[in-house]
Jmol script that loads the backbone (N, CA, C; Angstrom):
load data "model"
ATOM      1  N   UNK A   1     -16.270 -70.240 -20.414  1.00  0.00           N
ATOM      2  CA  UNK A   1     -16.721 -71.572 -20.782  1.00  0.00           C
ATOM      3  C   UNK A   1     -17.456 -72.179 -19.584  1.00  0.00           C
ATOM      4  N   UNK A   2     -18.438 -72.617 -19.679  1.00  0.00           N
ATOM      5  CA  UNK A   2     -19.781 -73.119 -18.683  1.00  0.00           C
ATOM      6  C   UNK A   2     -18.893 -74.615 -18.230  1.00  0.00           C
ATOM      7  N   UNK A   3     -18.735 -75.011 -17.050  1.00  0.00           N
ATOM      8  CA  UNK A   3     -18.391 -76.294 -16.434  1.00  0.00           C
ATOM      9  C   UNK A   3     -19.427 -77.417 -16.996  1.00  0.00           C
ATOM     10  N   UNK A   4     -18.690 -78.540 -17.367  1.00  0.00           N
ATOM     11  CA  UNK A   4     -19.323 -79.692 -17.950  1.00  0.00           C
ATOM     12  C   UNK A   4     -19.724 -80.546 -17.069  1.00  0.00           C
ATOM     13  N   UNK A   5     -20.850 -81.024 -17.813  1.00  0.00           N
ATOM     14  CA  UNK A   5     -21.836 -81.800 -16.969  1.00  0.00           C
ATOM     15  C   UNK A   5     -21.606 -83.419 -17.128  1.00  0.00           C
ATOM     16  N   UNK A   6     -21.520 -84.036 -16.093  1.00  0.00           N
ATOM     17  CA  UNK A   6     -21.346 -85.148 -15.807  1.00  0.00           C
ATOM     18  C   UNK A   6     -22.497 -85.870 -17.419  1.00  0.00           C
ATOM     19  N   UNK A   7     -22.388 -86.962 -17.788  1.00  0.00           N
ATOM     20  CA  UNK A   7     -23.410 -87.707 -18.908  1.00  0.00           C
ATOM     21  C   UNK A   7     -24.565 -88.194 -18.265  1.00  0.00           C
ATOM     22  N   UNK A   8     -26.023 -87.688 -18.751  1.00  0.00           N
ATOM     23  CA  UNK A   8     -26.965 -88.545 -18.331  1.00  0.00           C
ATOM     24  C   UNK A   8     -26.796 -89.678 -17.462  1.00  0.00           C
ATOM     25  N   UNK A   9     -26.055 -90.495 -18.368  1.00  0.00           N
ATOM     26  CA  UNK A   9     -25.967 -92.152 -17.760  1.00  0.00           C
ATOM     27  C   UNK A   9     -25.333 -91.858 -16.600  1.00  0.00           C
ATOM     28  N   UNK A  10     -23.933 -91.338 -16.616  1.00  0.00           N
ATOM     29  CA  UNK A  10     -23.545 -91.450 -15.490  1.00  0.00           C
ATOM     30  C   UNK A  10     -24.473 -90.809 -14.204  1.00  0.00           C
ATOM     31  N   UNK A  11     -25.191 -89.809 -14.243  1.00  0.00           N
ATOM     32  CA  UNK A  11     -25.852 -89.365 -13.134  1.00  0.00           C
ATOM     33  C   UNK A  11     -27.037 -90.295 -12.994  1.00  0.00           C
ATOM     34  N   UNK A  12     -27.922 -90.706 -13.780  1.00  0.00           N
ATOM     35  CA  UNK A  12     -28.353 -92.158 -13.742  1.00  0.00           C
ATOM     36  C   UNK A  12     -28.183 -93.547 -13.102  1.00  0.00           C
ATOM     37  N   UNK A  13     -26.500 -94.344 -13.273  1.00  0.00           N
ATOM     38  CA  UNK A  13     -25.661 -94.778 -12.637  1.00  0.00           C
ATOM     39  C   UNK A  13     -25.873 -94.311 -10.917  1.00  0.00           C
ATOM     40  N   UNK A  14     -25.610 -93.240 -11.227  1.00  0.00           N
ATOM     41  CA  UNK A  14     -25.244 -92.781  -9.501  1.00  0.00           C
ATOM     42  C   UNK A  14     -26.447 -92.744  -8.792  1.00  0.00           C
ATOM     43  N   UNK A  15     -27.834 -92.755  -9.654  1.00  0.00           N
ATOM     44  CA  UNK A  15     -28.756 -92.722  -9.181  1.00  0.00           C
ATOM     45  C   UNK A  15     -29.600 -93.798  -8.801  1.00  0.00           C
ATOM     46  N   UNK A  16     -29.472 -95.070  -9.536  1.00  0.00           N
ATOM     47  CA  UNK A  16     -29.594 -96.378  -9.460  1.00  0.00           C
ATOM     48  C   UNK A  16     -29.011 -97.099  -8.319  1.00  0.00           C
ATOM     49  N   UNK A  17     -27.742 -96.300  -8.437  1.00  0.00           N
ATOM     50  CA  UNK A  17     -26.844 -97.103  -7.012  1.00  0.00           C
ATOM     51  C   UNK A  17     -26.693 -96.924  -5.572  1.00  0.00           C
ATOM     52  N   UNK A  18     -27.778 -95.296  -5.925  1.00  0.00           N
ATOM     53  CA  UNK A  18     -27.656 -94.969  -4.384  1.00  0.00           C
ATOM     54  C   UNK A  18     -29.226 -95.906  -4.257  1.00  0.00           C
ATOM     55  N   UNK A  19     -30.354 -95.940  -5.635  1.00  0.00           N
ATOM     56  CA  UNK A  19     -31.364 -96.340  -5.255  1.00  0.00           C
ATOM     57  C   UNK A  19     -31.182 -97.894  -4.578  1.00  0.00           C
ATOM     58  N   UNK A  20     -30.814 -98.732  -5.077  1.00  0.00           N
ATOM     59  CA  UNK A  20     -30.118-100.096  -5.013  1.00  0.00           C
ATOM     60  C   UNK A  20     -29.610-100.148  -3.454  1.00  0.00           C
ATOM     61  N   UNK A  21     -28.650 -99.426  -2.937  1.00  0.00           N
ATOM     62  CA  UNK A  21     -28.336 -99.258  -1.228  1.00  0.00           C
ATOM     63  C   UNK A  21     -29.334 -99.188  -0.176  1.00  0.00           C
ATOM     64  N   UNK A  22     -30.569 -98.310  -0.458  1.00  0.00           N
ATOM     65  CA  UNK A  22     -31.611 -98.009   0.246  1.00  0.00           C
ATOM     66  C   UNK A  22     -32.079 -98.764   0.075  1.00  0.00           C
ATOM     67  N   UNK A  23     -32.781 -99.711  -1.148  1.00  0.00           N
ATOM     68  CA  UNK A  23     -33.118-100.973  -0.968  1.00  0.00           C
ATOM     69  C   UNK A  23     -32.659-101.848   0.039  1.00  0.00           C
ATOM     70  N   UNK A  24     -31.440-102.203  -0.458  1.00  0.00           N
ATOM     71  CA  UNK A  24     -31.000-103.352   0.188  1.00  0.00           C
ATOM     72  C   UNK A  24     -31.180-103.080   1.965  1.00  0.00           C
ATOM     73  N   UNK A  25     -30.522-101.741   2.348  1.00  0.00           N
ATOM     74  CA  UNK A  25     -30.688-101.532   3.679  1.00  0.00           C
ATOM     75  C   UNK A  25     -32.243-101.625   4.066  1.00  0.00           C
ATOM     76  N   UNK A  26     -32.991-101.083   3.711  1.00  0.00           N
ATOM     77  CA  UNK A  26     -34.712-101.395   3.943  1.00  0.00           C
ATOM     78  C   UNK A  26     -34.789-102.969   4.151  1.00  0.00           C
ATOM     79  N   UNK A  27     -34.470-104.024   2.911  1.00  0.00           N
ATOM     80  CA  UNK A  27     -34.752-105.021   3.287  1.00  0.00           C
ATOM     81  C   UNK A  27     -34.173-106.221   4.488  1.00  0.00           C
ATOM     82  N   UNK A  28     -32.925-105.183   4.595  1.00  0.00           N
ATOM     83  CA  UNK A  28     -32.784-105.892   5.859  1.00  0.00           C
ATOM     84  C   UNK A  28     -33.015-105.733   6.879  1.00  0.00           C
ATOM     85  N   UNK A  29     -33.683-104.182   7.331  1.00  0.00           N
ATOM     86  CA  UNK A  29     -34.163-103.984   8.660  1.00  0.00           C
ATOM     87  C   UNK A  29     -35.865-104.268   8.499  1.00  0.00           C
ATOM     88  N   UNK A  30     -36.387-104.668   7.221  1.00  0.00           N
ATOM     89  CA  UNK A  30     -37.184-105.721   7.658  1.00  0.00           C
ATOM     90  C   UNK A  30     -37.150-107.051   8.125  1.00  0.00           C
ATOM     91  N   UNK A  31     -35.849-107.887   7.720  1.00  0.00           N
ATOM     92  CA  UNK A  31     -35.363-108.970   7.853  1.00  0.00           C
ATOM     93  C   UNK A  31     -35.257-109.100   9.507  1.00  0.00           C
ATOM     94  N   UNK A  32     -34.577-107.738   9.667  1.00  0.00           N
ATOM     95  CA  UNK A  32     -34.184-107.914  11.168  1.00  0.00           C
ATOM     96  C   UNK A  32     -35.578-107.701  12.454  1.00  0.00           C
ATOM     97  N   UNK A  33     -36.626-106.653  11.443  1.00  0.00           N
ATOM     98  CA  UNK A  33     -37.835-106.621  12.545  1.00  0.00           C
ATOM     99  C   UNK A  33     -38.705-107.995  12.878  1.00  0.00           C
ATOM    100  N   UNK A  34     -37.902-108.893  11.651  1.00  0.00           N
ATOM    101  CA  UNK A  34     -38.697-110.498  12.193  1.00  0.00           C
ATOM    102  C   UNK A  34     -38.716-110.296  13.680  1.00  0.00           C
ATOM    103  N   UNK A  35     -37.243-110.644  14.162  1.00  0.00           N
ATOM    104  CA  UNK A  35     -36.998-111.401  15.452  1.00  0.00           C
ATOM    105  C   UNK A  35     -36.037-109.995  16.130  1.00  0.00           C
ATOM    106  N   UNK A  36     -36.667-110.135  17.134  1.00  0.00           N
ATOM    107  CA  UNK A  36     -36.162-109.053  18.559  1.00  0.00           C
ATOM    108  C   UNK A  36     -34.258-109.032  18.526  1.00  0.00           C
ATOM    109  N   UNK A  37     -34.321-110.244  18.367  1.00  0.00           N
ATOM    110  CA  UNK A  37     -32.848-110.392  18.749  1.00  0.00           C
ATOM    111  C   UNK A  37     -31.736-110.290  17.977  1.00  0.00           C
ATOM    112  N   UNK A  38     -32.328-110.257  16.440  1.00  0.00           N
ATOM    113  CA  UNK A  38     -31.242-110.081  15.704  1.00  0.00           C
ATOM    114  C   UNK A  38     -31.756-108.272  15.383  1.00  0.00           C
ATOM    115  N   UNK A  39     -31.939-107.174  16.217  1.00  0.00           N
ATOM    116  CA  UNK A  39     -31.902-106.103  15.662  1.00  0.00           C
ATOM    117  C   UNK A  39     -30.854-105.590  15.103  1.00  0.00           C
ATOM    118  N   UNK A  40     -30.506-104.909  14.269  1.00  0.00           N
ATOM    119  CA  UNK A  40     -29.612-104.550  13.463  1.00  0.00           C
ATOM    120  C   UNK A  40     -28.530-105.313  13.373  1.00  0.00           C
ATOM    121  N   UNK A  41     -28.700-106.984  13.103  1.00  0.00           N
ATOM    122  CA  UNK A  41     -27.888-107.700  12.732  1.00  0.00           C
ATOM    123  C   UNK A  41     -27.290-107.441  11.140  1.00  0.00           C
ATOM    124  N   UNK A  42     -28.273-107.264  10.098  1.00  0.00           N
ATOM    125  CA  UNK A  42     -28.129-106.843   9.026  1.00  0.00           C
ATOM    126  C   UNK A  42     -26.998-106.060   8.979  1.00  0.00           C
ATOM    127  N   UNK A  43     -27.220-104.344   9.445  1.00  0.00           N
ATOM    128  CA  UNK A  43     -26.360-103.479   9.556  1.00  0.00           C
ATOM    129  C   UNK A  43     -24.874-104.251   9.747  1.00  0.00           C
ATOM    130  N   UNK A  44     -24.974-104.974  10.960  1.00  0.00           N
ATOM    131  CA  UNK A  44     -23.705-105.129  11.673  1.00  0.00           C
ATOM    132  C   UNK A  44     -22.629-106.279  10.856  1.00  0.00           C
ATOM    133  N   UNK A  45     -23.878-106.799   9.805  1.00  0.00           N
ATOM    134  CA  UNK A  45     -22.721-108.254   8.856  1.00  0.00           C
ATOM    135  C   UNK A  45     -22.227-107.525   7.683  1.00  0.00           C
ATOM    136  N   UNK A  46     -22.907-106.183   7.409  1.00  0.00           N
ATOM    137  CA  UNK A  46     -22.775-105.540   6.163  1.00  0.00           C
ATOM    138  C   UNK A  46     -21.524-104.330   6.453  1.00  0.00           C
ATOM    139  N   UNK A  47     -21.605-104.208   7.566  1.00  0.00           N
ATOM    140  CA  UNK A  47     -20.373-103.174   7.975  1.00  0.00           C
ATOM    141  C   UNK A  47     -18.902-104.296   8.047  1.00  0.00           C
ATOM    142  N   UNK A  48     -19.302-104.976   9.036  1.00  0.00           N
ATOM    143  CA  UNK A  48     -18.074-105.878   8.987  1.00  0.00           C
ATOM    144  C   UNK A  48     -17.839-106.119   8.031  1.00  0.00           C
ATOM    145  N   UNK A  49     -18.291-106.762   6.969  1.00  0.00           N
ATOM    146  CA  UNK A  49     -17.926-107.643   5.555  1.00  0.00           C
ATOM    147  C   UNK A  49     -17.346-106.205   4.749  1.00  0.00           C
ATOM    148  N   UNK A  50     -17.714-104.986   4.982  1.00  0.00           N
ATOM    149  CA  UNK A  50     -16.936-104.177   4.246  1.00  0.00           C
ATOM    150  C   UNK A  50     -15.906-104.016   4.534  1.00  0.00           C
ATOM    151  N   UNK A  51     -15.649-103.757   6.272  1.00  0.00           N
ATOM    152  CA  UNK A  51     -14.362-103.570   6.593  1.00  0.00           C
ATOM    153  C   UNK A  51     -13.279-104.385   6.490  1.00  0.00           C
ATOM    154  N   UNK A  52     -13.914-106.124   6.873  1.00  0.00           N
ATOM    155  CA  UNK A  52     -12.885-107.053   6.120  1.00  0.00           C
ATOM    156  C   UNK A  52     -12.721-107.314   4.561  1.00  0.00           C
ATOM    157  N   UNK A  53     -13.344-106.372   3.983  1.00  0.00           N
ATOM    158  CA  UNK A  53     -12.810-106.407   2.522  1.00  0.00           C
ATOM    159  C   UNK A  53     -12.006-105.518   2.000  1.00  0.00           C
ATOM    160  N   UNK A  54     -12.429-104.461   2.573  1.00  0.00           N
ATOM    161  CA  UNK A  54     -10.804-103.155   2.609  1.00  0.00           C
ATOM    162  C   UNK A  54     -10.061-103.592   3.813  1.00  0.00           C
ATOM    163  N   UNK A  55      -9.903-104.595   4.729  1.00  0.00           N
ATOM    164  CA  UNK A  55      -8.374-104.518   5.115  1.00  0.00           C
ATOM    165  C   UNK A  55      -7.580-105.887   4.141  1.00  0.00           C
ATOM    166  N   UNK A  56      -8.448-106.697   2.910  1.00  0.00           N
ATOM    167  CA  UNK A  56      -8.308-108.094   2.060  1.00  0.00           C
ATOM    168  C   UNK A  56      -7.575-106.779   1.038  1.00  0.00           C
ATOM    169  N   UNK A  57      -7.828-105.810   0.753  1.00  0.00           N
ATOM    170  CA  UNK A  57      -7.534-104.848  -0.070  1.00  0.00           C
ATOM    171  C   UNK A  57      -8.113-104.919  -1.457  1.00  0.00           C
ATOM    172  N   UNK A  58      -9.708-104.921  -1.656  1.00  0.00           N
ATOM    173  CA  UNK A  58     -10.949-105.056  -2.353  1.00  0.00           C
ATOM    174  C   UNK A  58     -10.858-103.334  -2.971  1.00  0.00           C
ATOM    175  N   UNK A  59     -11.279-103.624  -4.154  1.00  0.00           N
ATOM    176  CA  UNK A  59     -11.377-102.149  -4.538  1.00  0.00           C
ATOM    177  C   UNK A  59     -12.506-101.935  -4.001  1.00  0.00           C
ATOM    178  N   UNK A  60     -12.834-100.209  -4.472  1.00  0.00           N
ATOM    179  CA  UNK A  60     -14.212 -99.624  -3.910  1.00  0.00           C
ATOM    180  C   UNK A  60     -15.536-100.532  -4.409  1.00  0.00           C
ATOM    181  N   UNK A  61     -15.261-100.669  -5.628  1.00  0.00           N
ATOM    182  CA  UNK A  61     -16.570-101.365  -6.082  1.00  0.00           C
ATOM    183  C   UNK A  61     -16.794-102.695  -5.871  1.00  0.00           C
ATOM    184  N   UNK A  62     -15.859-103.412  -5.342  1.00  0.00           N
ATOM    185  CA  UNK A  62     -16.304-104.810  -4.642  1.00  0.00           C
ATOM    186  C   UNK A  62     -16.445-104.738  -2.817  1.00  0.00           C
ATOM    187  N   UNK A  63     -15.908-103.359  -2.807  1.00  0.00           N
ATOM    188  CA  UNK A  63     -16.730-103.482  -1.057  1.00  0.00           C
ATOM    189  C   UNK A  63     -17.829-103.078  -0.858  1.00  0.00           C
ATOM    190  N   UNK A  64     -18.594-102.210  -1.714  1.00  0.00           N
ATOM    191  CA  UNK A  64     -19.538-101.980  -2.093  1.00  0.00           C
ATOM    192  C   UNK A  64     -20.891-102.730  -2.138  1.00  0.00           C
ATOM    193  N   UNK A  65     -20.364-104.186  -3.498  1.00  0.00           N
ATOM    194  CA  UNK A  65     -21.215-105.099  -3.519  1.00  0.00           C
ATOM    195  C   UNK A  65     -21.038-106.183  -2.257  1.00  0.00           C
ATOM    196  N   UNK A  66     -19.746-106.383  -1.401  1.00  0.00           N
ATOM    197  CA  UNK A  66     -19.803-106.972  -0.644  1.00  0.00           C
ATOM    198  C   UNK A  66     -20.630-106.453   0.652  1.00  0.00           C
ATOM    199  N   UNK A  67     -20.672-105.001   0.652  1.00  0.00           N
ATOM    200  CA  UNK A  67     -21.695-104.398   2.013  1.00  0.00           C
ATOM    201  C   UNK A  67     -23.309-104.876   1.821  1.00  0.00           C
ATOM    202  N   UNK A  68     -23.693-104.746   0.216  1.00  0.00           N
ATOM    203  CA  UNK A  68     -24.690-104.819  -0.426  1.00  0.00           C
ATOM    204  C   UNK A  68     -25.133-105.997   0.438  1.00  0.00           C
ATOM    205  N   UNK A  69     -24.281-107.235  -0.064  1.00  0.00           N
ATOM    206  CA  UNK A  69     -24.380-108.651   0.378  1.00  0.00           C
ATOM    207  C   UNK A  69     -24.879-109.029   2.038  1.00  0.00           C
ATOM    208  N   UNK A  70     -24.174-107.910   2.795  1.00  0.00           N
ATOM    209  CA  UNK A  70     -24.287-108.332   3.918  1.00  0.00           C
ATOM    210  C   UNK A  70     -25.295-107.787   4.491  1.00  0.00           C
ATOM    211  N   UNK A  71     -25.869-106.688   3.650  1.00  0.00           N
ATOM    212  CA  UNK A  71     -27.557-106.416   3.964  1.00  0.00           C
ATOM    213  C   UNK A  71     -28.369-107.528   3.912  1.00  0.00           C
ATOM    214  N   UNK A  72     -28.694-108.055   2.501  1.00  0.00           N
ATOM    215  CA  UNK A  72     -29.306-109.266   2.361  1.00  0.00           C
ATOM    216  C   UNK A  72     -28.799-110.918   2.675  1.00  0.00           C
ATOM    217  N   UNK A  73     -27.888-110.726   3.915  1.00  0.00           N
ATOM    218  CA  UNK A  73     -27.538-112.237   3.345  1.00  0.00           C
ATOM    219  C   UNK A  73     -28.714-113.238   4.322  1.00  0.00           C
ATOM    220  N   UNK A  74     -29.509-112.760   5.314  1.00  0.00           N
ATOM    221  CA  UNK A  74     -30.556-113.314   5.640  1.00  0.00           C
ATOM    222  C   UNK A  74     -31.840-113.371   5.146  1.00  0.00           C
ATOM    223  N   UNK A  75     -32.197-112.999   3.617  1.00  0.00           N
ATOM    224  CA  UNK A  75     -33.303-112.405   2.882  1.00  0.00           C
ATOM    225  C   UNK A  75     -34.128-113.909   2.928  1.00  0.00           C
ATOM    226  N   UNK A  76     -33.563-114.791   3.248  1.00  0.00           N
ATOM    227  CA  UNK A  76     -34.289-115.792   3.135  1.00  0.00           C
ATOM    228  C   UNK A  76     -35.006-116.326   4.510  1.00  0.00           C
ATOM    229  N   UNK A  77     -34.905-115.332   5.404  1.00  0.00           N
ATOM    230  CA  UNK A  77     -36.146-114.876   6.480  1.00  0.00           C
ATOM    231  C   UNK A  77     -37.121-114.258   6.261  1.00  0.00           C
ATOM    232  N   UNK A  78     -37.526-113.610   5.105  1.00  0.00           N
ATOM    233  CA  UNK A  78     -38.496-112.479   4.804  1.00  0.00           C
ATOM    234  C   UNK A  78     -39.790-113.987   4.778  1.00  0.00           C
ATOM    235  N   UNK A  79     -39.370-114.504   4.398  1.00  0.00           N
ATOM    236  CA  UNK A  79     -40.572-115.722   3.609  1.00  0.00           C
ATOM    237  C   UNK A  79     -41.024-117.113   4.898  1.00  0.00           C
ATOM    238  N   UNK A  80     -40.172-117.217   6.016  1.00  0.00           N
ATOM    239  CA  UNK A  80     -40.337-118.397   7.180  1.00  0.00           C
ATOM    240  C   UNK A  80     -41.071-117.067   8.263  1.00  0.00           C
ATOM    241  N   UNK A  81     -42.321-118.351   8.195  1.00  0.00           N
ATOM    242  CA  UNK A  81     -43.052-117.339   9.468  1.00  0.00           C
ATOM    243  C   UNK A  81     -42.696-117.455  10.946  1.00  0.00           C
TER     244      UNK A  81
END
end "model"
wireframe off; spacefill off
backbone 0.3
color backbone group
């Protein structure tokens, strides 16, 4: 018997979500190439905010969207010159 294959959707899913991560990380190390000084600030609010959400005891999928978060939470630098 041939091993079963995960469902469209779901490999879809998985494919959306890794696409969705690379986003978000892209837009914040544009966020961060604004200004010299916040280099990899992005990185560094999006790591923390995960780690204080697994030691809050957050399942996987809300530390997830909370890392997400801490990519973009300066997105509203992309637009102030």
């Amino acid at each position: 018997m041939p091993h079963a294959r995960p469902s469209c959707a779901v490999e879809s899913c998985v494919c959306i979500t890794d696409i969705l991560h690379q986003f978000a990380e892209s837009l914040g190390n544009a966020i961060d190439a604004k200004d010299p000084h916040t280099r990899r600030h992005s990185d560094e609010v999006a790591e923390l905010s995960r780690e204080l959400a697994r030691l809050l005891g957050c399942a996987q999928r809300q530390m997830e969207i909370i890392h997400l978060a801490g990519h973009l939470h300066d997105i509203g630098k992309i637009g102030v010159p």
